[in-house]
Biotite code that builds the C-alpha atoms (Angstrom):
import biotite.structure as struc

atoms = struc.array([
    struc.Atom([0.000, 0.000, 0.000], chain_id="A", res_id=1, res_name="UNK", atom_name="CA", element="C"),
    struc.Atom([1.064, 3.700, -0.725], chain_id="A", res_id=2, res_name="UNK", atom_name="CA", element="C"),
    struc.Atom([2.597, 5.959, 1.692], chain_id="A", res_id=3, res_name="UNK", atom_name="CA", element="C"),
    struc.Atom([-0.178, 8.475, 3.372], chain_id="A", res_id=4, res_name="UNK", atom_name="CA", element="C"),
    struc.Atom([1.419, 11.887, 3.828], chain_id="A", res_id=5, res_name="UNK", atom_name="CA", element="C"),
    struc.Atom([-1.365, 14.382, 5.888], chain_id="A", res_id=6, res_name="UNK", atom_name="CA", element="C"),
    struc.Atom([-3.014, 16.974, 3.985], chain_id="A", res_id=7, res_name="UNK", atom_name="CA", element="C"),
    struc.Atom([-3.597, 20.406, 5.763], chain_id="A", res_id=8, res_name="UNK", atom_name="CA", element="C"),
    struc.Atom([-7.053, 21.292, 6.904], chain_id="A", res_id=9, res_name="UNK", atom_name="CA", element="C"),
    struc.Atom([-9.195, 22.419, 3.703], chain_id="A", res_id=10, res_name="UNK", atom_name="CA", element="C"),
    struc.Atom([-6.748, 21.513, 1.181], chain_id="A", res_id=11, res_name="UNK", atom_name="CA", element="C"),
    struc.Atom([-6.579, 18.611, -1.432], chain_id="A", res_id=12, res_name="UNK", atom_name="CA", element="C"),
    struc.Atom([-3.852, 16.582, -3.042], chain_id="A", res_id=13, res_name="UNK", atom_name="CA", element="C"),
    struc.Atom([-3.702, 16.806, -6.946], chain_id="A", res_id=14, res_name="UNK", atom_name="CA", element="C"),
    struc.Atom([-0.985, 15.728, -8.950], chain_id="A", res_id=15, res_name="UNK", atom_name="CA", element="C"),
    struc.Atom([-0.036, 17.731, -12.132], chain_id="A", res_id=16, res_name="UNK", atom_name="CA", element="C"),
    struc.Atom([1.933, 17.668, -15.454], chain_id="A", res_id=17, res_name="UNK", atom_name="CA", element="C"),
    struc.Atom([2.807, 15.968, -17.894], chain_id="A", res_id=18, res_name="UNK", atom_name="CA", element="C"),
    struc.Atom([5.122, 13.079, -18.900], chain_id="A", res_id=19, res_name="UNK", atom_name="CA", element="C"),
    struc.Atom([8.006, 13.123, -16.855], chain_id="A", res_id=20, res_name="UNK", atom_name="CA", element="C"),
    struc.Atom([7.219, 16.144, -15.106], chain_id="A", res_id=21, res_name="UNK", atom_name="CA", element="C"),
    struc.Atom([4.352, 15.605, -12.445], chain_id="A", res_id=22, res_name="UNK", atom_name="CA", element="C"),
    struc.Atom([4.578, 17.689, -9.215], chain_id="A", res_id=23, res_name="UNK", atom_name="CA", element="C"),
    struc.Atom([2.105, 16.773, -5.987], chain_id="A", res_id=24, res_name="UNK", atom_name="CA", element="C"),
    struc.Atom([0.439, 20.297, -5.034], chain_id="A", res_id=25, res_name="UNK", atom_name="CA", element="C"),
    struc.Atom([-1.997, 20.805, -2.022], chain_id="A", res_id=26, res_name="UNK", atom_name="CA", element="C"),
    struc.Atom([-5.021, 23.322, -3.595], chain_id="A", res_id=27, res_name="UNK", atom_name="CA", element="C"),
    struc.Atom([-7.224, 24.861, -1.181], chain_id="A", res_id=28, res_name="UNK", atom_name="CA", element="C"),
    struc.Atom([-10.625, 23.823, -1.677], chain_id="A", res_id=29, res_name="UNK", atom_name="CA", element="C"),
    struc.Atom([-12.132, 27.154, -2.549], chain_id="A", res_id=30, res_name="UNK", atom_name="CA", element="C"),
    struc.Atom([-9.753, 27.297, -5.571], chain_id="A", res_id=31, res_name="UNK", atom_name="CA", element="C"),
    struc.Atom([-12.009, 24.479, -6.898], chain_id="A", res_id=32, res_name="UNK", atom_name="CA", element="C"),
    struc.Atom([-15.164, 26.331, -8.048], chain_id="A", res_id=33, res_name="UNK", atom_name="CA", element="C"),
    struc.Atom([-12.959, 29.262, -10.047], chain_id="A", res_id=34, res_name="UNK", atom_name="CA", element="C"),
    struc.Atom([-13.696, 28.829, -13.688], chain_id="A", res_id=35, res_name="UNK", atom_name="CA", element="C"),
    struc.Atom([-10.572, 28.600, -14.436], chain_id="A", res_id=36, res_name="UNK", atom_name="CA", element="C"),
    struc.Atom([-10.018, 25.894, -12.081], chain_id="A", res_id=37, res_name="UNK", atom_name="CA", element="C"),
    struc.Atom([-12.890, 24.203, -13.965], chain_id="A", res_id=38, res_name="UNK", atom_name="CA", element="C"),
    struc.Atom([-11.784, 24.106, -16.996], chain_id="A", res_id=39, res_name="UNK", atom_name="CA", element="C"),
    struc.Atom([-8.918, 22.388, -15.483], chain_id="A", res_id=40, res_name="UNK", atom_name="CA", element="C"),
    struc.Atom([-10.790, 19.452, -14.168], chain_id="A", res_id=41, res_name="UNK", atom_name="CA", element="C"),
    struc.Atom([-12.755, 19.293, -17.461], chain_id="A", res_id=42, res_name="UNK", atom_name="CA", element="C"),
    struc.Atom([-9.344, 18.733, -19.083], chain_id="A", res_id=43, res_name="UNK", atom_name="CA", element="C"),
    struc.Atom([-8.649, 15.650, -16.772], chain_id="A", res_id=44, res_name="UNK", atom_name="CA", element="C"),
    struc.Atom([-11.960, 14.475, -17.653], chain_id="A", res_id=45, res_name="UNK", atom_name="CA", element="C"),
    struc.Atom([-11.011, 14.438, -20.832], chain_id="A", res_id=46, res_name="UNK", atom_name="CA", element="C"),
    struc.Atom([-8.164, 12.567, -20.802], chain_id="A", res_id=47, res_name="UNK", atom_name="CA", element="C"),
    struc.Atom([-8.212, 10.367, -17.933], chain_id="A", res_id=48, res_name="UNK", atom_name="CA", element="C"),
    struc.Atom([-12.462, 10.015, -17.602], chain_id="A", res_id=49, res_name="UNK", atom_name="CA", element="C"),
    struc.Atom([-14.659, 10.378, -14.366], chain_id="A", res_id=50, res_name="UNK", atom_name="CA", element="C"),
    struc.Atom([-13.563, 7.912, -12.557], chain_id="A", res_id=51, res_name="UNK", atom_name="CA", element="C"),
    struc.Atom([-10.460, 8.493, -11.711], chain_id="A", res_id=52, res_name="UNK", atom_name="CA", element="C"),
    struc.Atom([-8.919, 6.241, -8.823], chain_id="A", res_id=53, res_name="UNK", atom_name="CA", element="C"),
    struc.Atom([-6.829, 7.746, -6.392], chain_id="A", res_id=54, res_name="UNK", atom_name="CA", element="C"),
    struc.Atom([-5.193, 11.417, -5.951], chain_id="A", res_id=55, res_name="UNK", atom_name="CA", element="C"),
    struc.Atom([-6.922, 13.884, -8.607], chain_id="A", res_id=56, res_name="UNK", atom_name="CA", element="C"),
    struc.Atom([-4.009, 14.134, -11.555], chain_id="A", res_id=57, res_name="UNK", atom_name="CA", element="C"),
    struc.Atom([-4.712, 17.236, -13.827], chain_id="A", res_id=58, res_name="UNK", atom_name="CA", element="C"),
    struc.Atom([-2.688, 17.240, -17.199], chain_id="A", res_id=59, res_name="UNK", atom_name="CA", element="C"),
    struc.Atom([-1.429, 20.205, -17.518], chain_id="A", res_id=60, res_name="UNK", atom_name="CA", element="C"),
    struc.Atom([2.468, 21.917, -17.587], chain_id="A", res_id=61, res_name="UNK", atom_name="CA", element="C"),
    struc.Atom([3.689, 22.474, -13.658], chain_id="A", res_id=62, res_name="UNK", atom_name="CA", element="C"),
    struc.Atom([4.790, 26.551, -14.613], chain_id="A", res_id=63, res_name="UNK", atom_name="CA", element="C"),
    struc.Atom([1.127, 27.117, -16.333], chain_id="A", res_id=64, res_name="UNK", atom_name="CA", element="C"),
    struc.Atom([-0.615, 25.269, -13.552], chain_id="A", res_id=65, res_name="UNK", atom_name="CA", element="C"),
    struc.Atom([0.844, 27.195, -10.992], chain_id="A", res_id=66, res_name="UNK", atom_name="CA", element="C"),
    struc.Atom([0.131, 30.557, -13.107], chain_id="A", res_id=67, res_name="UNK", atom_name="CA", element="C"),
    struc.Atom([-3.415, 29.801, -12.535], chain_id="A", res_id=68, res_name="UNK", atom_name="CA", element="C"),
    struc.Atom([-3.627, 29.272, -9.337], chain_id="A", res_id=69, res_name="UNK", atom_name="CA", element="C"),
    struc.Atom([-1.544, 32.348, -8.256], chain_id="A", res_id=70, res_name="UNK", atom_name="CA", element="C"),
    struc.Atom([-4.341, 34.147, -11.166], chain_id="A", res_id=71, res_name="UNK", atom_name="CA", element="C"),
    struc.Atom([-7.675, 32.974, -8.914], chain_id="A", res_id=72, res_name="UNK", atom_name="CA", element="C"),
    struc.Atom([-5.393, 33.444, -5.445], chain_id="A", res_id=73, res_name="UNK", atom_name="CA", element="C"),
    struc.Atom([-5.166, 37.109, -6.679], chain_id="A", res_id=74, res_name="UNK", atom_name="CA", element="C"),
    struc.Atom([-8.770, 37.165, -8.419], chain_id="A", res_id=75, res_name="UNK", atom_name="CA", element="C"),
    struc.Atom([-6.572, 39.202, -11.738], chain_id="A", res_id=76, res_name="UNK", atom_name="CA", element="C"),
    struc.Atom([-9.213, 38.650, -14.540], chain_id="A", res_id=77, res_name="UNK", atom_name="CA", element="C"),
    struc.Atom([-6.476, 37.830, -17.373], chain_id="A", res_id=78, res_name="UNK", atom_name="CA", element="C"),
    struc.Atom([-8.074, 35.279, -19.250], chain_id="A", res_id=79, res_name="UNK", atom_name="CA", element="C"),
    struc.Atom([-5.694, 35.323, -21.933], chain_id="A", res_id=80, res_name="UNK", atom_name="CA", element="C"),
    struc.Atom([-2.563, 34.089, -20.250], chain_id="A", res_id=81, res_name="UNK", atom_name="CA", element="C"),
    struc.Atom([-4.594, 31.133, -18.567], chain_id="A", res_id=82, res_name="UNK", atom_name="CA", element="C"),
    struc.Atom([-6.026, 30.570, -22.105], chain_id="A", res_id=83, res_name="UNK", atom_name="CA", element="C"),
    struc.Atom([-2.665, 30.624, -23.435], chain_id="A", res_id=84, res_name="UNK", atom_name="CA", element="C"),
    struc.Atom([-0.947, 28.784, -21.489], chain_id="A", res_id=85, res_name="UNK", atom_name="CA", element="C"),
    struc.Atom([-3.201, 25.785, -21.550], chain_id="A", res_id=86, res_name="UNK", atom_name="CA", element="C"),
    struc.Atom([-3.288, 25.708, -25.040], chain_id="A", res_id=87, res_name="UNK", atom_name="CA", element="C"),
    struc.Atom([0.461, 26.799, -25.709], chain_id="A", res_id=88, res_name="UNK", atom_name="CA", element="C"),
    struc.Atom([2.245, 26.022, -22.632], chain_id="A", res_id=89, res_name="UNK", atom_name="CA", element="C"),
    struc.Atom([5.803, 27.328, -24.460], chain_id="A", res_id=90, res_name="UNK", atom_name="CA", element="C"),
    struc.Atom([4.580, 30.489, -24.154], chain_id="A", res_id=91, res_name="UNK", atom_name="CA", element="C"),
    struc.Atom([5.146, 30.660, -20.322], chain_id="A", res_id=92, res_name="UNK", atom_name="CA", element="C"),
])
């Protein structure tokens, strides 16, 4: 069986990247309704289904996911470099 490593209060695991390059980051749960945030998870719907087992993995580049999240910590409304990013992560 796995290792269990505690999560802080309010906070979930997620695991993110791509290929070699998958980080584990703890996302506070309110981060999770942003529509930004959304379209994340609709992207791991997309490529790994529903019914995921385990921690939530979200495939997406580390540097763009992280952009995000510092976008909805700050509430900045710049759509375009979350676009961007997801869809051309070399432009980070």
């Amino acid at each position: 069986m796995g290792k269990r490593v505690s999560v802080q209060r309010g906070h979930i695991p997620v695991l993110v990247g791509e290929g070699k390059e998958i980080q584990r980051v703890l996302v506070h749960r309110q981060v999770l309704r942003h529509p930004y945030f959304t379209g994340l998870l609709e992207l791991a719907a997309m490529e790994f289904g529903h019914d995921q087992k385990g921690v939530l993995r979200i495939p997406c580049d580390v540097k763009c996911f992280h952009t995000i999240v510092q976008l909805i910590r700050s509430s900045t409304r710049r759509k375009k470099v979350t676009i961007s990013c997801l869809f051309f992560p070399n432009l980070m």
